[in-house]
Legacy VTK file of the C-alpha trace (Angstrom):
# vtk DataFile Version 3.0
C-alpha trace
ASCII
DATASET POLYDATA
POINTS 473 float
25.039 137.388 120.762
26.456 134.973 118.167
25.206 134.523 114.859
27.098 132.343 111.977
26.062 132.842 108.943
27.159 133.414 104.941
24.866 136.305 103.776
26.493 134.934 99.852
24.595 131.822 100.323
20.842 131.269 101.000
21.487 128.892 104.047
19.938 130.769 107.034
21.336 131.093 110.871
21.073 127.928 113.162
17.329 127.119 114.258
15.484 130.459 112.058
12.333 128.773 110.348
13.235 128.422 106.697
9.216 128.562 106.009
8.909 131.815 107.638
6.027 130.173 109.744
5.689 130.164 113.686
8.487 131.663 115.938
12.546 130.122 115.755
15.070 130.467 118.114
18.633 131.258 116.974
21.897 130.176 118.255
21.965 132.445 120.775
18.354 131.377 122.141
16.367 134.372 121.211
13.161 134.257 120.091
12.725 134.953 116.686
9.243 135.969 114.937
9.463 134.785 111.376
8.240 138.274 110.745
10.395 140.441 112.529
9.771 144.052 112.423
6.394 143.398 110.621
8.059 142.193 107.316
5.880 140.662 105.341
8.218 137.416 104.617
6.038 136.043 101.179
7.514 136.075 98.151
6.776 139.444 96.311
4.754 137.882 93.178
3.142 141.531 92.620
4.615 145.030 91.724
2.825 146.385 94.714
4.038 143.395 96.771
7.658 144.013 95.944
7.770 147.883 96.978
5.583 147.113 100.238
8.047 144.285 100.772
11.305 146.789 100.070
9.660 149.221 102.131
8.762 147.034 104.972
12.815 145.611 105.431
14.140 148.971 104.733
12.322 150.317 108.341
14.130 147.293 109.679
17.497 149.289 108.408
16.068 152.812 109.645
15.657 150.940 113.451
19.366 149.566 113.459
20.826 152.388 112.307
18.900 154.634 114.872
19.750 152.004 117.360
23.827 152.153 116.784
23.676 156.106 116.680
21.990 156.351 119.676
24.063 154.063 121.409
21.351 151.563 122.521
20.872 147.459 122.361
20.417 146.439 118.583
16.882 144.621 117.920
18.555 141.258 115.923
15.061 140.761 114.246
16.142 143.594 112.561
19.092 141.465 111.217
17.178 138.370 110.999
14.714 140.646 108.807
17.576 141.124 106.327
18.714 138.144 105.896
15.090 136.559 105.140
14.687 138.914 102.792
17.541 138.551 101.276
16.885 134.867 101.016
13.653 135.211 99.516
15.031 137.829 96.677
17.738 135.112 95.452
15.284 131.966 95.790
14.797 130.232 92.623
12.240 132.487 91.198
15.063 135.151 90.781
17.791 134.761 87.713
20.694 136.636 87.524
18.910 139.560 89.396
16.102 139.081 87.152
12.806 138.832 89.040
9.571 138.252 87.402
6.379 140.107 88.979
2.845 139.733 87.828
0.984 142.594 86.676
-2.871 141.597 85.872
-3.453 138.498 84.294
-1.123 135.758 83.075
0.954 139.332 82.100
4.502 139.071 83.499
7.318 141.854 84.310
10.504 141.125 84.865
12.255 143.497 87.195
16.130 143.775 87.871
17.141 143.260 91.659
20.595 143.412 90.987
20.687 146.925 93.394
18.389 145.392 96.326
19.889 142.129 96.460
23.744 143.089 96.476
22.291 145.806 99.149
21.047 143.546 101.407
24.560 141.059 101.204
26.427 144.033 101.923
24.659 144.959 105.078
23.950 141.599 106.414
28.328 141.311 105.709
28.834 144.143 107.936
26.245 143.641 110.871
28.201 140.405 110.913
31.527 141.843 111.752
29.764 144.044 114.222
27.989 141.256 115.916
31.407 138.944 116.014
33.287 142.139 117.142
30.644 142.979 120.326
30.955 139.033 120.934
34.881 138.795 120.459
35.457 142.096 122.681
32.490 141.534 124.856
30.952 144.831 124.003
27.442 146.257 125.054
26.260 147.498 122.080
26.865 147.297 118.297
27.814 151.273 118.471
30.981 150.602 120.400
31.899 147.627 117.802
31.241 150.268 115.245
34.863 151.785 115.151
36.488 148.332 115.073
34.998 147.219 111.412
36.896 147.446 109.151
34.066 148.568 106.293
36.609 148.552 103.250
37.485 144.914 103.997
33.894 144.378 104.150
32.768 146.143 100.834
36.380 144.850 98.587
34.597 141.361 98.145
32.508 142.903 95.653
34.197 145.289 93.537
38.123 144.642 91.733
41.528 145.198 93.647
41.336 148.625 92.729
38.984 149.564 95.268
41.246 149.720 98.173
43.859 151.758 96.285
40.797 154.321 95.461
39.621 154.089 99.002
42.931 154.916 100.292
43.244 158.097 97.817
39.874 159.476 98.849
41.082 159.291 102.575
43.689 161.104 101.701
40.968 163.862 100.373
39.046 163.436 103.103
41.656 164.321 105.881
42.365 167.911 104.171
38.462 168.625 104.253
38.201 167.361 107.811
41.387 168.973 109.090
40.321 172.376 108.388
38.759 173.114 111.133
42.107 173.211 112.742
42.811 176.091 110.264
40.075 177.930 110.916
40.254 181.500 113.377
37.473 180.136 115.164
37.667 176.286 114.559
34.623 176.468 112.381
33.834 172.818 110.792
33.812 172.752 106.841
30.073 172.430 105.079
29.146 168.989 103.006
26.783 169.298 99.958
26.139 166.409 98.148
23.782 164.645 95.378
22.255 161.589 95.924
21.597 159.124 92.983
24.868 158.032 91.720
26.964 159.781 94.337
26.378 158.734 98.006
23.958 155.515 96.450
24.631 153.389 93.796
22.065 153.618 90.914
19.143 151.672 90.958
17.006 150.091 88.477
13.661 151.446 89.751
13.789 154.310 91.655
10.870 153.511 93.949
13.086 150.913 95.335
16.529 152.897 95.497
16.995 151.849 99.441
20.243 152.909 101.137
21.901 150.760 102.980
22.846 150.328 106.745
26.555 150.976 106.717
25.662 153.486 103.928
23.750 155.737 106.711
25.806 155.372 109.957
28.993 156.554 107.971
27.449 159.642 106.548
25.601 160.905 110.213
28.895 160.070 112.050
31.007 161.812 109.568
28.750 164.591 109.375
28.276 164.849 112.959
31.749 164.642 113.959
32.973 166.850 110.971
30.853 169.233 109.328
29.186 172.270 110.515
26.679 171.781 107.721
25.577 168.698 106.079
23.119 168.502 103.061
21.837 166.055 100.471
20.324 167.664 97.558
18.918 165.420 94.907
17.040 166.165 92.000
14.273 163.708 92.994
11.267 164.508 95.077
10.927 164.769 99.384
8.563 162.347 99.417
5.839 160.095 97.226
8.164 157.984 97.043
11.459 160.362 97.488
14.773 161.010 99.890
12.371 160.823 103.069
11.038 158.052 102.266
14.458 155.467 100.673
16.712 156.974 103.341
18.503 154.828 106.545
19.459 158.389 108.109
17.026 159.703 110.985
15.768 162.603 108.918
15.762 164.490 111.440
19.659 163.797 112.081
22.718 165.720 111.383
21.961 165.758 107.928
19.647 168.173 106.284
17.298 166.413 103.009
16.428 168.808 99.983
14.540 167.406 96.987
13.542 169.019 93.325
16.721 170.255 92.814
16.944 172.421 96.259
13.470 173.696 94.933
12.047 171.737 98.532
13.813 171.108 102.002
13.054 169.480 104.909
14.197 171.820 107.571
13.758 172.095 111.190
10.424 169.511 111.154
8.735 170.740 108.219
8.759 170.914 104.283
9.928 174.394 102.566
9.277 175.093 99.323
10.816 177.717 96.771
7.972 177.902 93.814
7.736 182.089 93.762
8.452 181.625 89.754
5.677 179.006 89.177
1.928 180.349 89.071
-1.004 179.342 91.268
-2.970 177.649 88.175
0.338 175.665 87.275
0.649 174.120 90.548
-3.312 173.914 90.730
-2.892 172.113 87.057
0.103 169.873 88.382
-1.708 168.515 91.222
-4.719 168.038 89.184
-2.636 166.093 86.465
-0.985 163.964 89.234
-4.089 162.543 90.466
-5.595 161.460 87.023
-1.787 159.454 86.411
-2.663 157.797 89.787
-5.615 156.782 88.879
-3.682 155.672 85.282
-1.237 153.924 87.425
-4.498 151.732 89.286
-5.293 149.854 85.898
-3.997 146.734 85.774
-1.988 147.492 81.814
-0.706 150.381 83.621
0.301 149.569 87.080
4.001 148.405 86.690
4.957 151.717 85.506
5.250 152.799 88.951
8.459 150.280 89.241
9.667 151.312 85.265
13.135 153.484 85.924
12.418 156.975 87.386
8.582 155.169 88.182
6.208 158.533 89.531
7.892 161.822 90.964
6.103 164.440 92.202
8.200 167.299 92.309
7.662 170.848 93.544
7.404 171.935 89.613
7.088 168.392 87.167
5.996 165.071 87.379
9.115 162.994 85.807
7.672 159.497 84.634
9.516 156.042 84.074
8.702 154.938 80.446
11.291 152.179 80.245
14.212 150.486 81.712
17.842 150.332 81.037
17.311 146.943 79.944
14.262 147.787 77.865
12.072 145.610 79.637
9.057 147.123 78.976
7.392 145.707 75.527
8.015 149.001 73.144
4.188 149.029 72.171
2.945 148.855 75.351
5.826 151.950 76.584
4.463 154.081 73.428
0.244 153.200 74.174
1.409 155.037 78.113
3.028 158.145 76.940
0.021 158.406 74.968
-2.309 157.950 77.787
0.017 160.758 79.806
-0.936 162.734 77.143
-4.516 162.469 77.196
-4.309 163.230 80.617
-2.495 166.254 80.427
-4.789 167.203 77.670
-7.767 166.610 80.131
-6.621 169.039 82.567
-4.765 171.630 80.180
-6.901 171.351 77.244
-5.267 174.567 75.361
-1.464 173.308 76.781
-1.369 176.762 78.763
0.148 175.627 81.599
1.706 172.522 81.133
4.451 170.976 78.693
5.461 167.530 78.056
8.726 166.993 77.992
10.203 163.333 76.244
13.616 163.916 77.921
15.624 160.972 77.863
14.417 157.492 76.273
14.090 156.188 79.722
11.109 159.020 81.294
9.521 162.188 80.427
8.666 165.025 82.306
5.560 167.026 82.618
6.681 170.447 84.014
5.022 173.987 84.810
5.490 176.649 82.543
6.950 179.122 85.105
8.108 182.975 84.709
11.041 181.947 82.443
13.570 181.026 85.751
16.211 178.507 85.486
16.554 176.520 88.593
19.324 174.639 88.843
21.355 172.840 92.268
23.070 176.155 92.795
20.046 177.768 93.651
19.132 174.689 96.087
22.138 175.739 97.825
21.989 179.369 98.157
18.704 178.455 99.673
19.880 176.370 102.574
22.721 178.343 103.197
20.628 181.351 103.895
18.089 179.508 105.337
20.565 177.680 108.057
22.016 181.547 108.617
25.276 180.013 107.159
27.786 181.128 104.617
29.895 179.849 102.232
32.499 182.310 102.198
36.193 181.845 103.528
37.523 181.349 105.479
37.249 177.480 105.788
36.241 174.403 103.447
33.071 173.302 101.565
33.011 170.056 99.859
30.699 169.653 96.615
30.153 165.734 95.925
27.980 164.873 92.611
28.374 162.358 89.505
26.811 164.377 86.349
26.999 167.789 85.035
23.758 168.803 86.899
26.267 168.712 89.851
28.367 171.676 88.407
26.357 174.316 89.192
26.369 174.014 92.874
30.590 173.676 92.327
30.597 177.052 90.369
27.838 178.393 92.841
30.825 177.680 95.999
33.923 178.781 93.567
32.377 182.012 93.274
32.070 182.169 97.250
35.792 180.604 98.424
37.218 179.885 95.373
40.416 178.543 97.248
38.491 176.614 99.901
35.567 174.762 97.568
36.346 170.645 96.886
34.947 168.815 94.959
34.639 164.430 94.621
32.803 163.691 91.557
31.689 159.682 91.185
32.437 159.340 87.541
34.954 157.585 84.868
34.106 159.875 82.048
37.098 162.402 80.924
35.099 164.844 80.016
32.981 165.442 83.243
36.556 165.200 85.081
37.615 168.004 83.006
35.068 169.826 83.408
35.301 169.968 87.738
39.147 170.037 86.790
38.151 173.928 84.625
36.252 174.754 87.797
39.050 173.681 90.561
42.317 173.671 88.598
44.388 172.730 91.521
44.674 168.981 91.554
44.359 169.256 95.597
41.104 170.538 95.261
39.260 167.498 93.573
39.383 164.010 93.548
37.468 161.076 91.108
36.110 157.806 92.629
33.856 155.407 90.091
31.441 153.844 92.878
29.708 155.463 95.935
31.376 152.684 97.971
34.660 154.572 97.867
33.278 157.673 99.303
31.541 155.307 102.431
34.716 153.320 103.113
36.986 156.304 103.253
34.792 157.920 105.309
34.635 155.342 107.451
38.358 155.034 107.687
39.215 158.240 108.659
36.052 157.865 111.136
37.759 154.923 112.999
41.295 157.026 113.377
39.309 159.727 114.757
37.254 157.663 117.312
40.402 155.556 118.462
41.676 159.145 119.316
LINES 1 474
473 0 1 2 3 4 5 6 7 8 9 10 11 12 13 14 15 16 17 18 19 20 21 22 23 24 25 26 27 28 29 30 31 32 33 34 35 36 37 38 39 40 41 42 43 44 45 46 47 48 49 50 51 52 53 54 55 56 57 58 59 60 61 62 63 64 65 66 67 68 69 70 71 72 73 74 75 76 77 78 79 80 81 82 83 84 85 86 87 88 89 90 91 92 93 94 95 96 97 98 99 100 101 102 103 104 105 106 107 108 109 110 111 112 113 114 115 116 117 118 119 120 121 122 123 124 125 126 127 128 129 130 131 132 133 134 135 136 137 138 139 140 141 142 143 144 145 146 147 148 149 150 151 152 153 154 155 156 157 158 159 160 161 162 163 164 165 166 167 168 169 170 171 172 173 174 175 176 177 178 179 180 181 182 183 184 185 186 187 188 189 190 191 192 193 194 195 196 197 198 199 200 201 202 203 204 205 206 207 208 209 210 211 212 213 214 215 216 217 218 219 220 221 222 223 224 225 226 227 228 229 230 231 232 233 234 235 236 237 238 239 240 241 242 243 244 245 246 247 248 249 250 251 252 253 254 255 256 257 258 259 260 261 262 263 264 265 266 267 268 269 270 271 272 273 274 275 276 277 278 279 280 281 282 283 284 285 286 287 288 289 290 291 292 293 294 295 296 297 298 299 300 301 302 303 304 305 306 307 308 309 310 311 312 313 314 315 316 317 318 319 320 321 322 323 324 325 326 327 328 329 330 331 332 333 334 335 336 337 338 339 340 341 342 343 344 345 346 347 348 349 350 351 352 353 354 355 356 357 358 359 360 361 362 363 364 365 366 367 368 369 370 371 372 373 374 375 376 377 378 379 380 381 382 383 384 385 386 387 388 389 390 391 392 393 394 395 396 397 398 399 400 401 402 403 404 405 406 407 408 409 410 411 412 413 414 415 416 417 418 419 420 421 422 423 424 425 426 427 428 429 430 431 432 433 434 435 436 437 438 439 440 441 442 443 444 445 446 447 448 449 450 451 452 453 454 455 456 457 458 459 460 461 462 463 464 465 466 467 468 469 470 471 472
């Protein structure tokens, strides 16, 4: 299978129907739907549009990456889905990753793409060196190409010369964690906890759109397949509505376990779990109440764009956390005020003597309506200490667990695994600020012990490094 291509330009491979109408054949004479894998390849003109467009190329991602895992033939309308979409998200009608989308009327919202767009360049970049590689090396399938990449080369085109120096540092990190199952009595593989946002994916301007990538996926369930014992994401957002579940590339039901709400929810062996003991039957009765007067908020036409404003709608286990503005504070300040009011009156609706619920303004970009519980703080520790037990698992020594966050709601679950193998907890924190690096530094004074990265991209490549000496063993 050949395909030639630039994913940094919009040209598109040899004989693919630029209109995205009828069927095209590619260089390599395959039949091409212009809508492969059901994507719906019109331009986005709609809030509701763009997220059912997003969601629509990111099951495209969810079929290659299952495809390479499990060793089968790679669909290339999968690819060819990519790459239309990425053409259509850097047509004219987008501006330096500014995209305008119309919300009722002649009303216009401009929405930054900068996250999706470089998302999709980065995968269609690598599925390209796969492709060449299984052509070059006459390969059957994309899997066996996988462990000739070379991923860093792939990902250094967009970030300074730095990154390979960091890249080679965390490998270095890396190869302790992964090497101590040779220092183990019984050979026992280390444990992986990690955050999401900001750690293993880049941050995104609307969360409702927050997809990860291809390579993104395959390098965490091969590491954590051939490494860990234990492998966990566990994010402060929600399972589902959108949530994890639902912005992932991993098989969820992979080598990775999914936790949302701070640990407060996992997705475990097939099904949901929930810890709420602390929160009373009328405050989740009032939350779920509450939630379905802000959809039907979120269904009138002033309202409706909300849903793609920062943080958008997330249901969690005890809070609904709400999107009131961007980072770029695109949403007209009168118009961000008149819906926190309306969130109000809703709350006031449903908890008329504000009993049960509390509003919470807690940044600039989103508030929070949460459940007055029994006066419990729940914090990522407690996620852990949940899934631990719950897997039968332990954290104590001996052996290795690695702790990977960006912000201080990260700590907790460091402290949480100090206090259980103080000598074999790690720690790679995603951040350039001094004093969140002192901070991990206070918890894990030995400089072997943590390591500092300032993208998400580090953490993949490295992985993927040590990933491809391991395989070629």
């Amino acid at each position: 299978m050949t395909v030639t291509t630039d994913a940094r330009s919009n040209s598109t491979p040899t004989g693919v129907d630029e209109t995205g109408l009828g069927d095209a054949v590619n260089d390599s004479g395959l039949s091409l739907p212009s809508d492969a894998n059901g994507c719906p390849f019109q331009m986005p003109q709609s809030v509701e549009s763009f997220k059912e467009f997003m969601y629509k190329t990111q099951e495209a991602r969810r079929e290659t990456v299952k495809a390479i895992l499990d060793h089968a033939e790679f669909d290339v309308e999968n690819y060819y889905a990519l790459k239309k979409a990425y053409s259509i998200m850097t047509d004219e009608n987008t501006t330096l990753f500014q995209r305008e989308m119309t919300v009722t009327g002649n009303r216009r919202f401009v929405v930054n793409v900068k996250d999706e767009v470089l998302g999709f360049e980065k995968d269609i970049h690598f599925l390209e060196a796969l492709i060449h590689i299984q052509d070059d090396k006459d390969l059957s399938t994309l899997a066996d190409a996988y462990p000739l990449v070379d991923l860093s080369e792939v990902l250094a085109h967009f970030y300074p010369e730095s990154f390979l120096d960091e890249v080679d540092q965390c490998v270095e990190f890396l190869k302790k964690f992964v090497k101590s199952a040779e220092e183990h009595p019984q050979g026992k593989k280390p444990i992986l906890v990690t955050d999401w946002d900001g750690t293993m994916k880049d941050y995104c301007s609307q969360y409702a759109t927050n997809l990860q990538p291809v390579y993104s996926a395959l390098g965490m369930a091969n590491f954590a397949k051939r490494f860990t014992r234990l492998s966990a994401v566990l994010t402060a957002g929600p399972l589902r509505g959108p949530g994890i579940l639902d912005l992932t590339a991993l098989p969820i039901d992979g080598p990775i376990l999914f936790s949302g709400s701070w640990g407060r929810e996992w997705f475990l062996k097939g099904r949901r779990i929930v810890h709420k003991d602390d929160i009373s039957v009328e405050g989740i009765d009032a939350l779920n109440r509450f939630q379905d007067e802000m959809q039907t908020l979120l269904h009138e036409p002033e309202y409706c764009q909300f849903e793609l404003v920062g943080s958008g709608v997330q249901k969690k286990v005890d809070r609904l956390t709400l999107g009131v503005q961007t980072v770029c504070t695109q949403v007209e300040s009168g118009l961000s005020t008149q819906y926190q009011d309306e969130i109000r009156e809703r709350m006031h609706r449903v908890d008329p003597n504000g009993q049960v619920l509390h509003y919470d303004p807690s940044t600039e970009l989103e508030v929070e309506v949460v459940v007055h519980n029994d006066g419990t703080v729940w914090n990522k520790a407690d996620g852990v200490d949940v899934v631990i037990q719950t897997m039968g698992d332990t954290l104590d020594p001996p052996g290795r667990v690695l702790i990977c966050g960006d912000t201080a709601s990260d700590l907790p679950m460091v402290s949480f695994a100090v206090k259980k193998n103080p000598e074999g907890t790690m720690a790679i924190f995603v951040t350039q600020k001094p004093e969140l690096r002192e901070r991990v530094r206070t918890l894990l004074p030995s400089e072997s012990q943590s390591c500092f990265v300032s993208c998400p991209d580090v953490i993949h490549a490295a992985m993927h490094k040590i990933l491809k000496e391991s395989m070629a063993n």
